[in-house]
N, C-alpha and C positions, 0 to 999 in steps of 0.2 A: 504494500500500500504506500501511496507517496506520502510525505511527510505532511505535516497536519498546521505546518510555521514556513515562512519563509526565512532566505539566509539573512533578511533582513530586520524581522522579526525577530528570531534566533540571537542576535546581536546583540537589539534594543535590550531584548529579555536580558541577556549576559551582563549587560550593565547594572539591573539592579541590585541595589541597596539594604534598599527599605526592608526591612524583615516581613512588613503585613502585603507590601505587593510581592515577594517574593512568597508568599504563602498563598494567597491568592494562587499565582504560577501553579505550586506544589496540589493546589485543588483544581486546577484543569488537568494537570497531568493524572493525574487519581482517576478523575472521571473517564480518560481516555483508555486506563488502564483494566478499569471494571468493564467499561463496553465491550472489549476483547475477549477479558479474561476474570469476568465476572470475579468470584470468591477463590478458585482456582490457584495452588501455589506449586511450585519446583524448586527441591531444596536440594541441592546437591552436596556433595563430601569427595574431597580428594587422598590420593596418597601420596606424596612424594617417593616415588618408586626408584628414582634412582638423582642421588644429588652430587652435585660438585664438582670440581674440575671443569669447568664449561669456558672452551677455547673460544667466544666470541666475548664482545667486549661492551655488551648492552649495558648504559648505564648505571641503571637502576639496579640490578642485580649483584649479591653477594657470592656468588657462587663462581662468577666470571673470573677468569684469571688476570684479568686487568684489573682490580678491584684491590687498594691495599688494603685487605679483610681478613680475616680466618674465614677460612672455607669449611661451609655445611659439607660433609663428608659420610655417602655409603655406597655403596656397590647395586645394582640391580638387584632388585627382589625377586626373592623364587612366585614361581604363580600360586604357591602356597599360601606366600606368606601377602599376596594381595589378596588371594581371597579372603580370607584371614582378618583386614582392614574392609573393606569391603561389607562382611557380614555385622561387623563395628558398626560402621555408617547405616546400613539399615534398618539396626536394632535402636540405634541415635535419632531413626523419622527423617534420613535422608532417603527419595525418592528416586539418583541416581548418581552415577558415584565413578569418578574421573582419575585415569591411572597419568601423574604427569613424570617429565623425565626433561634432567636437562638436555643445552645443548640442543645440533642444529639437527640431529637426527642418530639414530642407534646403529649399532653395529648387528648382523645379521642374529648371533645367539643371542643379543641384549630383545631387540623384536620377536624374537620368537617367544620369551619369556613373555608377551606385553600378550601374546596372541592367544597363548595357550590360559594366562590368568584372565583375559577376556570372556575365554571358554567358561574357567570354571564359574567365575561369575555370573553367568548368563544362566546355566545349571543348578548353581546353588541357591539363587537370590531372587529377590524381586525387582530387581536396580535396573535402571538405562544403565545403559554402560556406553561412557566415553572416556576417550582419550584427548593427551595431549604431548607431543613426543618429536617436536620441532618439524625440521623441511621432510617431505616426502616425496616420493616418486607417485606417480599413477598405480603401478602395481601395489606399492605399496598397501595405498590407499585400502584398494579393492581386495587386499587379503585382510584390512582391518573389518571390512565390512562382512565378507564370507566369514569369521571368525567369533564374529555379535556387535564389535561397534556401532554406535547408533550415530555418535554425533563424535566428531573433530573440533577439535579447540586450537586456533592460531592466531594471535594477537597479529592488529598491525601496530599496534602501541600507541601511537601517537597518529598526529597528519601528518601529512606526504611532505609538506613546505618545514616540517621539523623535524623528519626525522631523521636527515644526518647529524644532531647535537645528540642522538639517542645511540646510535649504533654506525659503526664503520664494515663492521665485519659480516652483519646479518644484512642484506640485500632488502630492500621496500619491497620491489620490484619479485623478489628471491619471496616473502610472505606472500603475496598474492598470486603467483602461481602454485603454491601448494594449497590456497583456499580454493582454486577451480580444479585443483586432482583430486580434493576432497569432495565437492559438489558433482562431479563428469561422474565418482565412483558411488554416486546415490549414498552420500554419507548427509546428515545436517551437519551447517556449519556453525561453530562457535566463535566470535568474532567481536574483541574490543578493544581496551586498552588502558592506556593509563593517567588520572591527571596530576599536575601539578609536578612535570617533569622539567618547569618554566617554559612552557608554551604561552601564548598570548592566548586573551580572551577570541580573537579571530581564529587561530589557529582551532580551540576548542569546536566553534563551528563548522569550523573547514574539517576538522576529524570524523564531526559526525553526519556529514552528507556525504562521505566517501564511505562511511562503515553503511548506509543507505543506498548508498549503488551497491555495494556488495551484497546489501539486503540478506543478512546473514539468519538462521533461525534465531540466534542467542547471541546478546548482547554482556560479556562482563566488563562492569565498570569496576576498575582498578583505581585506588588513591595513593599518592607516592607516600611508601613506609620508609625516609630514609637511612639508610644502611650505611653506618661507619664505615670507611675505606671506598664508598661506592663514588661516582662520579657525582651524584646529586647527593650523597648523603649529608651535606653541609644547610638544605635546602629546610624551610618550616613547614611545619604542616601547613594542611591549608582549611583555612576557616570551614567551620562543620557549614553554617549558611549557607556561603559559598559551595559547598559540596554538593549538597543538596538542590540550590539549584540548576547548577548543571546537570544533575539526575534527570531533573524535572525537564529541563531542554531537551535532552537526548531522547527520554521518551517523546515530546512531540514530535520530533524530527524519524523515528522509528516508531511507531506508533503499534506496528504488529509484532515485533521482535519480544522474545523473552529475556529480558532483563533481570541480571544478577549481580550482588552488591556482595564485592571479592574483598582483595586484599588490600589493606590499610583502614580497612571501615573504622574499626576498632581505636585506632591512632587517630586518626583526623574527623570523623561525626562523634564519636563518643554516644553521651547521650540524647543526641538527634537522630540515632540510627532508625527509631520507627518514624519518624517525619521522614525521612529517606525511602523505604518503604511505601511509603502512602505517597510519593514524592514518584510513583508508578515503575517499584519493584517488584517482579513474580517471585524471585527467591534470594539465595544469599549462598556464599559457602560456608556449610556451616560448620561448626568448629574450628580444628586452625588450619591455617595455611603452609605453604611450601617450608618455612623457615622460620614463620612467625606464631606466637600464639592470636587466636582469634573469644569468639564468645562462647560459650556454653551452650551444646544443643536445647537445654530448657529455655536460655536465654533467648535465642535464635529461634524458636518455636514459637516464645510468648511476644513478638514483637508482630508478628503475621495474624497469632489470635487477638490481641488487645483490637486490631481493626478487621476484626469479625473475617478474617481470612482463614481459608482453611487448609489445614496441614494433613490430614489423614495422608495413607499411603494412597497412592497410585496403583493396581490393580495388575494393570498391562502387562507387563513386563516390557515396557518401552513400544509396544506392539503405534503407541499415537506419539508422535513427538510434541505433541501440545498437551499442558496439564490436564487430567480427566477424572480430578478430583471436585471437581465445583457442584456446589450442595444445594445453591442458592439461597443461603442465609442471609446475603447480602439484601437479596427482594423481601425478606420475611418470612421467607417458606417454613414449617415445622420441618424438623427433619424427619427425616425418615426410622420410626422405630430403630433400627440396626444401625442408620449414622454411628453413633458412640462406642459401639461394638467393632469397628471398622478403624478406629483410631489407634493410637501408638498405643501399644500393651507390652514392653518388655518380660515383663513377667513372665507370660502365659508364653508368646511369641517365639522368645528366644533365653528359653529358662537353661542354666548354663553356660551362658557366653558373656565372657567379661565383655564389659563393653569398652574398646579402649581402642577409641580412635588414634587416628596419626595426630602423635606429638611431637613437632620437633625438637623438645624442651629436654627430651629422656630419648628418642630414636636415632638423633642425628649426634654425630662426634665433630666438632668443631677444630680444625686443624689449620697453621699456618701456615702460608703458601713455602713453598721451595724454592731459591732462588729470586734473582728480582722479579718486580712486577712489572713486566712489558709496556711504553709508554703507548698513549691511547692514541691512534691514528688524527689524523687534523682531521676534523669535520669537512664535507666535501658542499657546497652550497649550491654550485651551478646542476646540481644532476637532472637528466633528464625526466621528465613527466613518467610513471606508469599507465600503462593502459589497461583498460577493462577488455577482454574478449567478450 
């Protein structure tokens, strides 16, 4: 669907201040977000399945070995030991559940491991299953899909006019041909970025009218966490307000996409995170993220219920790439007898299983680089435009 604001609009909007027109804002994106997607939520959980050492040079990232950081440090997971996190995430009321990996792409045994924990997932669980596992080829693609993949996750980070201050080493151009191998091999695409990497308030809207031609199914909004030794780790957070309405922007500007509220929420909205939400989020990642701690799946659950959203599991097994939890409690409906029956029960559900999401707090070994840290290429300004096919 085309966007619901113009670039012009989008602009005006960016400028605001005011907390009460900026709320305002946050109650038409709301509205735009119920028409969609009624009561309807998508709560996802990741693993970090394989961290550190990552030979490119993306800012933002601690894991990069251009970064003078200690490096998050572990080897590839057995498909055991994803399943394993996986069953975590389900038992937590995430609805589908994302295996990421650093790095521009895997080596042939590392992919296999992604393909076969794919499997077991698919078998054991009730989760969509997606990935997130850098550049890939077309074949690639299509043996994630043959495999249970549902959805591919590939950031373009930023806009096109900023993103040599982000990365030298990973291609614009190099992302968005792995988002049409992933779309050509009937995968969904997962498709956002990050703010507050010092982009301009223009740039903000120029990011999300190209994340709009890519017309992605998912949208993750990312907030810059920054990370000591990182290239922006020196950078402030960025006002919860400000956060949020940007939220707000991007859903008008994507109006059918499933929006998801990633990593730094926690750090930069604090406690605006359910105006964020109502600010037309479908879901969040819940717990913590790649390297960082995030909120509390209670926490992350009652933010969606306070605004009469609903969290029950999803049914499918990914079989709709659109939430197909909507109860319609939003209109006033009674629910249905069994509604409550139908909701998160660890108990009963999954009686013997700790539940013990990825933490990188106690999972990841944090180690100092070896050697100097490689200086970071000069930003490249003149590069040519990408094209859409």
């Amino acid at each position: 669907m085309a966007p619901l604001i113009t670039r012009e609009e989008a602009r005006r909007l960016g400028a605001l201040e005011d907390h009460a027109q900026i709320e305002a804002l946050i109650e038409r994106a709301w509205q735009a977000r119920v028409e969609r997607f009624d009561d309807a939520t998508d709560m996802c959980s990741l693993v970090n399945a394989k961290s550190g050492g990552c030979a490119q040079d993306c800012g933002f990232c601690a894991q990069s070995r251009f970064a003078e950081a200690e490096t998050p440090l572990h080897a590839m997971m057995e498909p055991e030991q994803i399943l394993e996190h996986a069953r975590a995430a389900e038992a937590a009321g995430a609805h589908r559940f994302c295996m990421v990996t650093q790095g521009q792409g895997l080596s042939k045994r590392d992919f296999e491991k992604v393909l076969e924990g794919t499997r077991l997932v698919a078998e054991h669980t009730n989760l969509k299953r997606c990935a997130s596992i850098g550049h890939m080829s077309p074949a690639r693609a299509r043996a994630l899909k043959e495999a249970g993949v549902q959805r591919v996750h590939h950031n373009v980070e930023t806009a096109q006019s900023y993103y040599p201050a982000v990365s030298q080493t990973v291609r614009y151009e190099g992302r968005l041909r792995t988002i049409d191998a992933v779309r050509d091999a009937g995968l969904e695409t997962c498709v956002g970025g990050i703010l507050n990497l010092g982009e301009s308030r223009e740039q903000r809207v120029e990011m999300a009218f190209e994340l709009a031609a890519i017309d992605p199914t998912s949208v993750p909004i990312n907030l810059l966490n920054p990370r000591p030794g990182t290239k922006f780790g020196d950078r402030e957070y960025m006002d919860p307000w400000e956060a949020v309405k940007w939220i707000a922007i991007f859903r008008l500007i994507l109006p059918d996409a499933l929006f998801r509220l990633c990593g730094g929420r926690v750090e930069n909205i604090g406690e605006l995170q359910q105006l964020a939400v109502r600010a037309g989020i479908n879901g969040v990642m819940m717990g913590n993220f790649l390297t960082t701690l995030g909120n509390t799946p209670d926490e992350d659950r009652a933010m969606f219920e306070n605004l009469g959203l609903n969290v029950a599991r999803q049914p499918d097994n990914g079989a709709n790439p659109r939430p197909d939890n909507r109860s319609g409690f939003l209109d006033g409906e009674t629910p249905a007898p069994d509604a409550a029956a139908d909701g998160l029960d660890v108990a009963s559900d999954f009686a013997g299983l700790e539940v013990r999401l990825w933490d990188p707090s106690t999972q990841l070994r944090f180690a100092r680089k070896r050697g100097p840290t490689p200086p970071r290429l000069e930003a490249v300004t003149d590069a040519a435009p990408a094209t859409r096919g």
